[in-house]
C-alpha positions as CSV (number, residue, x, y, z in Angstrom):
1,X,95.0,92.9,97.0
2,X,95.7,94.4,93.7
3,X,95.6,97.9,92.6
4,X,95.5,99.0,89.5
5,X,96.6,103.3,88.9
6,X,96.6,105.1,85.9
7,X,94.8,107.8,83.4
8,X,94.9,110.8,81.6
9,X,96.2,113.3,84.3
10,X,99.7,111.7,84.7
11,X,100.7,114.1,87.4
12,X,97.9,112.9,90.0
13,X,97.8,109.3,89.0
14,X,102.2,109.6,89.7
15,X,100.8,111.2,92.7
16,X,98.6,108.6,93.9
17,X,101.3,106.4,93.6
18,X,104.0,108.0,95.8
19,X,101.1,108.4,98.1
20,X,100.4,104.5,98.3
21,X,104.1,103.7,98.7
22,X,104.4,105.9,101.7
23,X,101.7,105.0,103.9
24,X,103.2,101.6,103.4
25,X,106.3,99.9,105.6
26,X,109.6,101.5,103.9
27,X,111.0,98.1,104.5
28,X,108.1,96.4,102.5
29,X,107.7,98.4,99.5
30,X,109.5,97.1,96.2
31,X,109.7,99.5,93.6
32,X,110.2,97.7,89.8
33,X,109.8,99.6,86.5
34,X,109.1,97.0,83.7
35,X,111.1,97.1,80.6
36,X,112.8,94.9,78.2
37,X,113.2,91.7,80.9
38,X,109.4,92.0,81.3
39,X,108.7,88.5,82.2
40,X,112.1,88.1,84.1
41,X,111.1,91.4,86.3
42,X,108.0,89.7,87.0
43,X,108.7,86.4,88.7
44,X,111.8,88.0,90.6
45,X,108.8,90.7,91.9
46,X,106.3,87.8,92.6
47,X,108.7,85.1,93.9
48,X,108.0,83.2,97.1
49,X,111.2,84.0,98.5
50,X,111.1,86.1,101.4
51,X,112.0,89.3,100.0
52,X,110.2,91.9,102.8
53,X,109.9,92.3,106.2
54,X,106.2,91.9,106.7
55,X,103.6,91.9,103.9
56,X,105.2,93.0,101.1
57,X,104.0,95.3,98.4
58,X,105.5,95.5,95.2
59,X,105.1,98.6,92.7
60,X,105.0,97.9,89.0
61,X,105.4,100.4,86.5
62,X,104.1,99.4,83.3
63,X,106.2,100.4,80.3
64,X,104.6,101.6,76.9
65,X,104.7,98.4,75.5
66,X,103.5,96.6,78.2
67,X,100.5,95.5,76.1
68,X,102.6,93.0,74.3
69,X,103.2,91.5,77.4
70,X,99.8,91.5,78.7
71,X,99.2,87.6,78.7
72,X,102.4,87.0,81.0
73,X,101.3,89.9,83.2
74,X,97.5,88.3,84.0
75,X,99.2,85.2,84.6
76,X,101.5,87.2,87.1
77,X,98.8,88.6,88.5
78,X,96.2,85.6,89.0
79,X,99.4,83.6,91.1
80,X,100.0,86.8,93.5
81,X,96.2,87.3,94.2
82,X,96.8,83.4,96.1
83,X,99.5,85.0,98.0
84,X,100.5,87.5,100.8
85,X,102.0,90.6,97.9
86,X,100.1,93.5,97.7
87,X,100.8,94.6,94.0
88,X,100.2,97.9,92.8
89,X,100.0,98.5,88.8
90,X,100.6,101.9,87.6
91,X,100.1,102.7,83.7
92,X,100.8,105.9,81.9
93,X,97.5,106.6,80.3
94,X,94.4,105.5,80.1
95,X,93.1,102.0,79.9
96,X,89.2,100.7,78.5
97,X,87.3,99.0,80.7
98,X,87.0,95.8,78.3
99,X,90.9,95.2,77.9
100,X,91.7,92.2,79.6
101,X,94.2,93.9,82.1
102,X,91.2,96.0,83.9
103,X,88.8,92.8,83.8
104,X,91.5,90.8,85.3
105,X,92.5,93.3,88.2
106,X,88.5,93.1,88.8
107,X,87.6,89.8,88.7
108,X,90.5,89.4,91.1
109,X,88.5,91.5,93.5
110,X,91.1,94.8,92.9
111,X,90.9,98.1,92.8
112,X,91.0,100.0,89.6
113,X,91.6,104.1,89.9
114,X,92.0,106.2,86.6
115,X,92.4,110.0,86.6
116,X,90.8,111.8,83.9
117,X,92.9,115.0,82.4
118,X,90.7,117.7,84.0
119,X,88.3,118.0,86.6
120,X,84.8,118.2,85.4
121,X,82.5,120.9,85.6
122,X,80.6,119.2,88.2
123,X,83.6,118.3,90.6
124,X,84.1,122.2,90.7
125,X,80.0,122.9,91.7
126,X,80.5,120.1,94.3
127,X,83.4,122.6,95.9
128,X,81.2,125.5,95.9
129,X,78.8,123.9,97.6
130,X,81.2,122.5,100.0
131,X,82.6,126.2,100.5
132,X,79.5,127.3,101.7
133,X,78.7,124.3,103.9
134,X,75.5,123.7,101.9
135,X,75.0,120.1,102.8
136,X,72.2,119.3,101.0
137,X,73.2,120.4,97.5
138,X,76.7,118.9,98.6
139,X,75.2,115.3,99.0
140,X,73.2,115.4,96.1
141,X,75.6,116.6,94.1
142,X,78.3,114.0,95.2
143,X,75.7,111.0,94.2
144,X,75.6,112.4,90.8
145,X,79.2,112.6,90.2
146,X,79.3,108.4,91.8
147,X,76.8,107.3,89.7
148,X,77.9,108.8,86.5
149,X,81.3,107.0,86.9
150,X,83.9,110.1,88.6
151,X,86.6,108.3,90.4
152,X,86.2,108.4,94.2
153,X,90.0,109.2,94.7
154,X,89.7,112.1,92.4
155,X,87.2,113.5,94.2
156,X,89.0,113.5,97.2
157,X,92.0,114.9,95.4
158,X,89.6,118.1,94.8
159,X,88.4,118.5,97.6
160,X,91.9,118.0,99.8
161,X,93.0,120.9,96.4
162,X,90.1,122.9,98.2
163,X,90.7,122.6,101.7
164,X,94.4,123.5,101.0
165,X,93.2,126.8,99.2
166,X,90.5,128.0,102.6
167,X,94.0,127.4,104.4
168,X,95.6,129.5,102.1
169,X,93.3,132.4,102.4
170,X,93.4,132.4,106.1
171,X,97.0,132.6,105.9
172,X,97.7,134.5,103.3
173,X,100.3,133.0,102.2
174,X,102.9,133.6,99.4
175,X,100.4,130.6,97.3
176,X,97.4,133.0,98.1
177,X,98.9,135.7,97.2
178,X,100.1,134.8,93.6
179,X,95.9,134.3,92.9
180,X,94.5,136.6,90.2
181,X,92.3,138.6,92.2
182,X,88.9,137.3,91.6
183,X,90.5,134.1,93.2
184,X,91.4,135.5,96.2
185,X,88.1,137.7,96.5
186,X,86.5,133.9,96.6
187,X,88.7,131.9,98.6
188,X,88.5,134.8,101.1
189,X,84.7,134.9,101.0
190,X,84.8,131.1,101.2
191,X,87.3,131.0,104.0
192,X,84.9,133.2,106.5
193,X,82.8,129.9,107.1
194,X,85.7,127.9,108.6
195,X,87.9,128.3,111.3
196,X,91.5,127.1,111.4
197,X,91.1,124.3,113.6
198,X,87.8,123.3,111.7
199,X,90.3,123.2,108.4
200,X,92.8,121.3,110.0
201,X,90.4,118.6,111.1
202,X,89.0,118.3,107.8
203,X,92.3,118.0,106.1
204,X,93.3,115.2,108.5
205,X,89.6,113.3,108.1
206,X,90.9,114.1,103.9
207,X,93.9,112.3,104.7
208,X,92.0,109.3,106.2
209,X,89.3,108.7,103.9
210,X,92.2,108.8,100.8
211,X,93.7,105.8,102.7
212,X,90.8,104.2,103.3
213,X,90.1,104.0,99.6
214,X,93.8,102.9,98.6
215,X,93.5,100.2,101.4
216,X,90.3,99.0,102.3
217,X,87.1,97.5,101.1
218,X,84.9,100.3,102.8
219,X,82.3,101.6,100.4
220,X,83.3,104.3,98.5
221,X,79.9,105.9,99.0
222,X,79.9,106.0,102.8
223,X,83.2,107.4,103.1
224,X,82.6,110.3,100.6
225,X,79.3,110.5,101.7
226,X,80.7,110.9,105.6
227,X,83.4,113.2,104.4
228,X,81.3,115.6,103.1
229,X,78.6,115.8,106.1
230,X,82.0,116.5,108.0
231,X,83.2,119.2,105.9
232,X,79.7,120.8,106.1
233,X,79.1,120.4,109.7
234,X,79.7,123.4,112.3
235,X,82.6,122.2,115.2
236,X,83.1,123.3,118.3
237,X,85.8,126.4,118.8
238,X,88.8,125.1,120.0
């Protein structure tokens, strides 16, 4: 499988990253930044020798002028789709959907994840609604943000960015208390519909449905679409 990583907001896309090397075998992770041995670095990354223990998964971080390269790395990349390496692409920016790098990484049967530089106005009504366990809005406003083209991952990112916050307020911890005021007056109002335990569960089901994406062929839909009926569903006290 390949996975292609990148966009506007360079600290979550860097995030994403670490994230995908570490729920990955230590032992099977190979780490190469690209530079002026471009097309050396690449064969020695998708050589047949037996480089790992286990299937191996090599990281390639694209350098700025990787676009003068672009031919070798499609090349690259239609060989290792034939074999047992998981390769994961990560590029500083963003990248349009007609270069020949994204169509290749799709045609290939990939996975393409872009952050944009902010989260949109609609990401941030979809938490309210979440906040106040309002399924219904909740649902409908999750198939808006799908169809119109918000990156599933990102969403998750927000809503794990929530979850951590409802923690925050029921701890009160040093985080919480750094808020402006009006933040905390929200988070604390917010944080009266969960209890601990039902946070913690929801941050773990978070932690799940973000590896699910990075690693499976699940539909994006169904595992959003789950996640939130969890997050607005009453539990059991434990």
């Amino acid at each position: 499988m390949i996975y292609l990583i990148g966009g506007k907001d360079k600290v979550t896309s860097r995030k994403s990253l670490a994230d995908f090397k570490k729920n990955y075998l230590p032992e099977a992770t190979q780490t190469i930044v690209l530079d002026k041995s471009f097309t050396g670095s690449l064969r020695m990354a998708f050589s047949d020798q037996p480089l790992f223990g286990g299937k191996p998964l090599v990281i390639l971080e694209l350098p700025a002028d990787w676009r003068k390269h672009e031919d070798d790395l499609i090349t690259s990349l239609s060989s290792a789709a034939k074999t047992e390496v998981d390769a994961v692409l990560w590029v500083d920016g963003a990248l349009p959907k007609n270069s020949k790098l994204f169509k290749t990484v799709t045609e290939l049967g990939g996975k393409v994840t872009f952050f944009e530089e902010t989260a949109s106005k609609e990401i941030w009504s979809l938490l309210d609604s979440l906040a106040l366990r309002d399924r219904a809005r909740a649902l409908s406003q999750l198939n808006d943000l799908l169809q119109s083209g918000e990156s599933a991952i990102g969403i998750v990112v927000m809503i794990t960015y929530l979850t951590r916050n409802l923690l925050a307020a029921i701890y009160k911890n040093s985080y919480f208390k750094a808020l402006s005021p009006w933040q905390q007056r929200k988070l604390s109002a917010a944080s009266r519909n969960f209890s601990e335990a039902e946070l913690l569960d929801i941050y773990s089901s978070l932690l799940s449905v973000d590896f699910a994406l990075k690693t499976s062929s699940l539909s994006e839909d169904l595992l959003l679409t789950n996640l939130v009926i969890s997050y607005t569903s009453k539990r059991d006290a434990k």
